[in-house]
C-alpha positions as a Markdown table, in Angstrom:
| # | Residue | x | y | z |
|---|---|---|---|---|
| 1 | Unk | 9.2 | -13.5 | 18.3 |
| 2 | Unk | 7.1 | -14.0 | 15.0 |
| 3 | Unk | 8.8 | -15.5 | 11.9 |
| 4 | Unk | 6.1 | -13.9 | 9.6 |
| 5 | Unk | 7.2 | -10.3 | 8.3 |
| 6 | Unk | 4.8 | -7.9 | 6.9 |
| 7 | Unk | 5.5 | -5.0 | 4.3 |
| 8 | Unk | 3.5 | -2.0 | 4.2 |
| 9 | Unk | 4.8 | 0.2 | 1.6 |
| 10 | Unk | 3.1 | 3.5 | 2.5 |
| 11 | Unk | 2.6 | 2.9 | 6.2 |
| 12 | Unk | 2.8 | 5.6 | 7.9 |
| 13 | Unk | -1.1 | 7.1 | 8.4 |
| 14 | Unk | -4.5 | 6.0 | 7.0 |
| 15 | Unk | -5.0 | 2.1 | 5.6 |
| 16 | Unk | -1.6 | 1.7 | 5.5 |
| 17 | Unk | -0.8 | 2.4 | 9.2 |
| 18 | Unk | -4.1 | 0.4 | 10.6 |
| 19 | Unk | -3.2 | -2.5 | 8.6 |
| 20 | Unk | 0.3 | -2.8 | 10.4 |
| 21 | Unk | -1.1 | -2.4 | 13.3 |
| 22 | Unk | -3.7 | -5.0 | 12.7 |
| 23 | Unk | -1.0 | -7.5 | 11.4 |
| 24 | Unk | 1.5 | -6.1 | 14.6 |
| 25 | Unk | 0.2 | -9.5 | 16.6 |
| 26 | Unk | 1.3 | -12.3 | 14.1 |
| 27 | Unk | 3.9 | -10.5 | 11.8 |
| 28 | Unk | 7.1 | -8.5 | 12.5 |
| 29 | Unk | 6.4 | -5.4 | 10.0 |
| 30 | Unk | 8.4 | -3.3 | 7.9 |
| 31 | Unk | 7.0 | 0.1 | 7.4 |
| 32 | Unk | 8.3 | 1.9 | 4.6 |
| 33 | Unk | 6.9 | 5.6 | 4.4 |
| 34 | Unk | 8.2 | 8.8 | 4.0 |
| 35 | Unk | 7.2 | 10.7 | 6.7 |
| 36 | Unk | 9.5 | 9.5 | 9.8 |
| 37 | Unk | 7.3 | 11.7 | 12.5 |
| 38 | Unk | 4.7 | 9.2 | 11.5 |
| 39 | Unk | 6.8 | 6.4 | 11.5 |
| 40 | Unk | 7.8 | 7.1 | 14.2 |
| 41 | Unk | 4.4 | 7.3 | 16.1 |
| 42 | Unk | 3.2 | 3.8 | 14.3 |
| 43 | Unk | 6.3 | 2.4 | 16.1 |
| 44 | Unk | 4.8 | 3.6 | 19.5 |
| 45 | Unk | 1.5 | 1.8 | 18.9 |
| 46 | Unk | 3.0 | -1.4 | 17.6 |
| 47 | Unk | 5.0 | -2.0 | 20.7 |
| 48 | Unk | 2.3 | -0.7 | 22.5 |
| 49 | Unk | 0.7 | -3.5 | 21.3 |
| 50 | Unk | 3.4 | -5.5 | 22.1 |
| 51 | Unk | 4.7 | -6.3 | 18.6 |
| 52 | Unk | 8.1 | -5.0 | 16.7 |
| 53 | Unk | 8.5 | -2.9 | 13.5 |
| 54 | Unk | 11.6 | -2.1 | 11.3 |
| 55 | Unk | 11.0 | 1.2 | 10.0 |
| 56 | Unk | 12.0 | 2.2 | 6.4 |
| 57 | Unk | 11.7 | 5.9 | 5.7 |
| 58 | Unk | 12.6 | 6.4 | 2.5 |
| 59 | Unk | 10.5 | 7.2 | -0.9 |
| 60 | Unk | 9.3 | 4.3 | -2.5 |
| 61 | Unk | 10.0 | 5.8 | -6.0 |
| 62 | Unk | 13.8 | 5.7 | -5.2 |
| 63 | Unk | 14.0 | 1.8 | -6.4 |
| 64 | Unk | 18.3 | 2.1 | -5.3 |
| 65 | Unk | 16.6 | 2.8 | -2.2 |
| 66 | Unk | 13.7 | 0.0 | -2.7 |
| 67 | Unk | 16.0 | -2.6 | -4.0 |
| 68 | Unk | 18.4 | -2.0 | -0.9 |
| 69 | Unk | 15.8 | -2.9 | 1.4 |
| 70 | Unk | 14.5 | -5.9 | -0.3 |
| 71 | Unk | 18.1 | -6.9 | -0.1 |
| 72 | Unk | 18.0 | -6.5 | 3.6 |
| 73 | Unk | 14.9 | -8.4 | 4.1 |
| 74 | Unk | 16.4 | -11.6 | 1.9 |
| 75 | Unk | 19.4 | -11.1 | 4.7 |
| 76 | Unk | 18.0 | -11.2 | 7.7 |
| 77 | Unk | 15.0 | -13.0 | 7.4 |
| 78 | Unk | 14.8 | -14.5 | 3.6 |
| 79 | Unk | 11.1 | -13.8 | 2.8 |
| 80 | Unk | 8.3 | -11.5 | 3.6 |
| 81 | Unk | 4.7 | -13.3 | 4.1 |
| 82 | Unk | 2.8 | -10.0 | 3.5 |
| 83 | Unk | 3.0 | -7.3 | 1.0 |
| 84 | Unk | 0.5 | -4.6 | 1.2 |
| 85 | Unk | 1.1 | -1.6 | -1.3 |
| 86 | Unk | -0.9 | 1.6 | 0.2 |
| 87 | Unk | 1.4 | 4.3 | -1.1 |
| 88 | Unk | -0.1 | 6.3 | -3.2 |
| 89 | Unk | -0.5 | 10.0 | -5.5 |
| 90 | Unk | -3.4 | 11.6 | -5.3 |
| 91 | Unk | -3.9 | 14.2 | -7.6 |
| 92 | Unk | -6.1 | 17.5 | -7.2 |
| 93 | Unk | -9.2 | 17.1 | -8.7 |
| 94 | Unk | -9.4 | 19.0 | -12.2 |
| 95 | Unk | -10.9 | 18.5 | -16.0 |
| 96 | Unk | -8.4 | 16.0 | -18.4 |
| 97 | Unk | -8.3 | 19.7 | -20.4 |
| 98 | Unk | -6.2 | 21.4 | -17.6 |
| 99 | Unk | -4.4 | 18.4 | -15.8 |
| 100 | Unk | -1.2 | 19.8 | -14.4 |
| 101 | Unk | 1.8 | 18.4 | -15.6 |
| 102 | Unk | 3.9 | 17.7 | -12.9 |
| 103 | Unk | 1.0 | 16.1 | -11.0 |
| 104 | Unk | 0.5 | 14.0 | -14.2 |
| 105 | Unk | 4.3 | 13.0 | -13.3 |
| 106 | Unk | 4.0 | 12.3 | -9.9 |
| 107 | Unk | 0.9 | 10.1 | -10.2 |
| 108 | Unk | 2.3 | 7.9 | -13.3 |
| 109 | Unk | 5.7 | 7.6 | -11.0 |
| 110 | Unk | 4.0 | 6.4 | -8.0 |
| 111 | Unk | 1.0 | 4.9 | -9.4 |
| 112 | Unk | 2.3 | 3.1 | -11.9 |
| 113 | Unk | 5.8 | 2.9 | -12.5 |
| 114 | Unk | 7.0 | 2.6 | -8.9 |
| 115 | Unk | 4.2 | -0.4 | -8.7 |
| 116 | Unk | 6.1 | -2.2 | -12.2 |
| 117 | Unk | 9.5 | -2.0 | -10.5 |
| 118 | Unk | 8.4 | -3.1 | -7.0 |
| 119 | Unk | 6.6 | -6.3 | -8.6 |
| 120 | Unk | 9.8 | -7.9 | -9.7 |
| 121 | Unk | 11.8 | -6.9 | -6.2 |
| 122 | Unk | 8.9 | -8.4 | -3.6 |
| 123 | Unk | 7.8 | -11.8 | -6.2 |
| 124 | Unk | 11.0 | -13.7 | -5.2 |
| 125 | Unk | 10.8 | -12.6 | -1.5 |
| 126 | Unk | 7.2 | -13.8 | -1.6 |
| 127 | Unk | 7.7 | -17.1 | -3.0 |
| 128 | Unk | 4.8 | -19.4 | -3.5 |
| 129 | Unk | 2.7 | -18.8 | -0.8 |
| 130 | Unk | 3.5 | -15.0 | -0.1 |
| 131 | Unk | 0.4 | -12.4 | -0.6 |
| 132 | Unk | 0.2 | -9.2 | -2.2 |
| 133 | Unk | -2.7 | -7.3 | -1.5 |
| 134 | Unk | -3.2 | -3.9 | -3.5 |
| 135 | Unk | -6.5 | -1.7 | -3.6 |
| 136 | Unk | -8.7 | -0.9 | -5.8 |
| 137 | Unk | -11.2 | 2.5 | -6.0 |
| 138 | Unk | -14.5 | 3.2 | -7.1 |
| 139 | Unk | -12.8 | 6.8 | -8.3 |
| 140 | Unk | -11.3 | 5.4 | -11.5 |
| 141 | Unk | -13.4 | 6.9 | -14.4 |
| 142 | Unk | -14.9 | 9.5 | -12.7 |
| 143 | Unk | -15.0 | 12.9 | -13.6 |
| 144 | Unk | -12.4 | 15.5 | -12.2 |
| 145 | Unk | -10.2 | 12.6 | -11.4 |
| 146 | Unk | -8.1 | 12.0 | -14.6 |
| 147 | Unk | -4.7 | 11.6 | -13.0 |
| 148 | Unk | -5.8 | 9.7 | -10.3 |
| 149 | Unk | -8.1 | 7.2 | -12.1 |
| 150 | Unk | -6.1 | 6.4 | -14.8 |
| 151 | Unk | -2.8 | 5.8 | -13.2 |
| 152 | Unk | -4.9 | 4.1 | -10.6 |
| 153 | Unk | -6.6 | 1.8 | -13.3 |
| 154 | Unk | -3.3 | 1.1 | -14.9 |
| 155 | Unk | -1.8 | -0.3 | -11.5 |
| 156 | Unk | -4.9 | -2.5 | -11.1 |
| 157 | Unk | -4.4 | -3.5 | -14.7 |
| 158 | Unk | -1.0 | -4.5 | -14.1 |
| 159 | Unk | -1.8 | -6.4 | -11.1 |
| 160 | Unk | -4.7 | -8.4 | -12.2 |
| 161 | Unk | -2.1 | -9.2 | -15.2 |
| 162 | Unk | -0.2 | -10.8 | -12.1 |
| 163 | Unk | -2.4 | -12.0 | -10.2 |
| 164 | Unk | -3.8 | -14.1 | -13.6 |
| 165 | Unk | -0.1 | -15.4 | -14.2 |
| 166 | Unk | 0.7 | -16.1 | -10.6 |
| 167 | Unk | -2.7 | -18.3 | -9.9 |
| 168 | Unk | -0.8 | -21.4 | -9.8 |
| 169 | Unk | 2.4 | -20.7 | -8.9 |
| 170 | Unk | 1.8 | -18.5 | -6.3 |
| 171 | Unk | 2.3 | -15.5 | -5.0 |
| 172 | Unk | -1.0 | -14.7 | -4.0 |
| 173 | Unk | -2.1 | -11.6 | -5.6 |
| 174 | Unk | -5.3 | -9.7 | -4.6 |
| 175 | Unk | -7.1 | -7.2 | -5.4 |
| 176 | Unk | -9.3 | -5.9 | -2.6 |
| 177 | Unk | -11.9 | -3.1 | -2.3 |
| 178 | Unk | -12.1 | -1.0 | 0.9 |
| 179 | Unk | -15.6 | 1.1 | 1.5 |
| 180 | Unk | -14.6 | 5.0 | 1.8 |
| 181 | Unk | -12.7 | 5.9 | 4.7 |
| 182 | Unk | -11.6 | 8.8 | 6.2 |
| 183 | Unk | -7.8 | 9.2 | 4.7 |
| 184 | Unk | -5.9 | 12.1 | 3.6 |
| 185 | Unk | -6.7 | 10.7 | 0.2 |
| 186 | Unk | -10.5 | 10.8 | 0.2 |
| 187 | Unk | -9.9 | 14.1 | 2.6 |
| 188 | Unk | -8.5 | 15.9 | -0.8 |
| 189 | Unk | -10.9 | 14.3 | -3.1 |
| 190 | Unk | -13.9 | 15.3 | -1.0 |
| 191 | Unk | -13.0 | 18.5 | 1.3 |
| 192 | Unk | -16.8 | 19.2 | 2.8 |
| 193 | Unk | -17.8 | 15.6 | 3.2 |
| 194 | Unk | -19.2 | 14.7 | 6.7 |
| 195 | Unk | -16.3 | 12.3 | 7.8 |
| 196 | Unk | -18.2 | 10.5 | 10.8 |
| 197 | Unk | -20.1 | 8.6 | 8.5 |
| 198 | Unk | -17.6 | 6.9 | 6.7 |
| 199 | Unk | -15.8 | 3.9 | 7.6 |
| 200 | Unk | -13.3 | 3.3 | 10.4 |
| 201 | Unk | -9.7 | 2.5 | 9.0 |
| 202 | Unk | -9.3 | 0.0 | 11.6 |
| 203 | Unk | -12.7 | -1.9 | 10.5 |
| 204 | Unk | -11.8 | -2.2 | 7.3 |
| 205 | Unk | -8.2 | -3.7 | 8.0 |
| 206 | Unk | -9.7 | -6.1 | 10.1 |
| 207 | Unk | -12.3 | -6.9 | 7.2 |
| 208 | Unk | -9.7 | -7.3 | 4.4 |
| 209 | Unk | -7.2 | -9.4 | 7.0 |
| 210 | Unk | -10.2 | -12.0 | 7.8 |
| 211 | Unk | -11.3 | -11.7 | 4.0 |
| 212 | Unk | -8.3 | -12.7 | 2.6 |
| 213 | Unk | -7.2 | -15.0 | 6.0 |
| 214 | Unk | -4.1 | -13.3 | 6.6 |
């Protein structure tokens, strides 16, 4: 059995779910989602592939929840070596003059605020020589895609805030940029677009794993 443990935090389809399964080999993975049908299903591929998942389904905006688990991963195995932090809110597209409010809500809860509380729960389990790996999107500024890009802008400025204060002490923070793919998130963003031609989620896990040597 590995001794390396890998956190997805919004694992349960899309980048999310191919990066477990790319990281299944070397790391045991905890897959924290909400959906547990999907869960569920990641579970079957994992051992399929013969490695072994915990699986967390709870919302990671409910930090009693959060801060339980991270608990439970300091008691049974002390550490995690991977952090990868998928989960996001996507809101519909629409002008800045008619953004909805409770999709303005549920983007600043999950994009940024749920990312602010998360950071100080996973540094200590990371340590020094931990990594965090969070995404970036060529979205932010756009038109249409006020919620979205701006809550998405302020998680990457708050993580390139870390990343600078954490480049010699560890963790290891990065900040990576996947080509389009064909997730639900892109899917609601871009409704008519020919999906073939974008890129495979598995390729692009593979990518950022041998990028970043995980």
């Amino acid at each position: 059995m590995t001794d390396k443990i890998a956190l997805i935090t919004g694992a349960s389809r899309g980048l999310g779910a191919a990066l477990a399964e790319a990281l299944c080999e070397t790391h045991h993975i905890v897959a924290v989602a909400r959906t547990t049908g999907a869960l569920e299903d990641l579970d079957d591929r994992i051992k399929a592939k013969g490695g072994q998942a915990t699986l967390a389904p709870m919302d990671v905006t409910n930090m009693d929840a959060m801060a339980q688990l991270c608990r439970s991963i300091y008691d049974r195995w002390g550490k995690v070596d991977v952090w990868a932090h998928t989960a996001v809110h996507a809101a519909p597209l629409t002008p800045a003059a008619t953004l909805d409010a409770r999709d303005w809500e549920k983007s600043v809860a999950l994009n940024v605020t749920t990312t602010g509380k998360l950071i100080p729960f996973m540094a200590p389990l990371l340590g020094d020589a931990g990594h965090a790996v969070f995404f970036q999107d060529a979205t932010i500024g756009a038109k249409f895609h006020g919620a979205y890009g701006a809550t998405k802008a302020a998680q990457i400025n708050l993580v390139q805030t870390w990343a600078q204060e954490s480049a010699n002490v560890g963790p290891h923070v990065h900040i990576v940029a996947p080509d389009a793919m064909p997730t639900a998130t892109r899917a609601r963003f871009h409704p008519g677009e020919d999906r073939e031609k974008l890129a495979s989620v598995h390729d692009q896990a593979a990518k950022i794993l041998a990028q970043l040597q995980l």
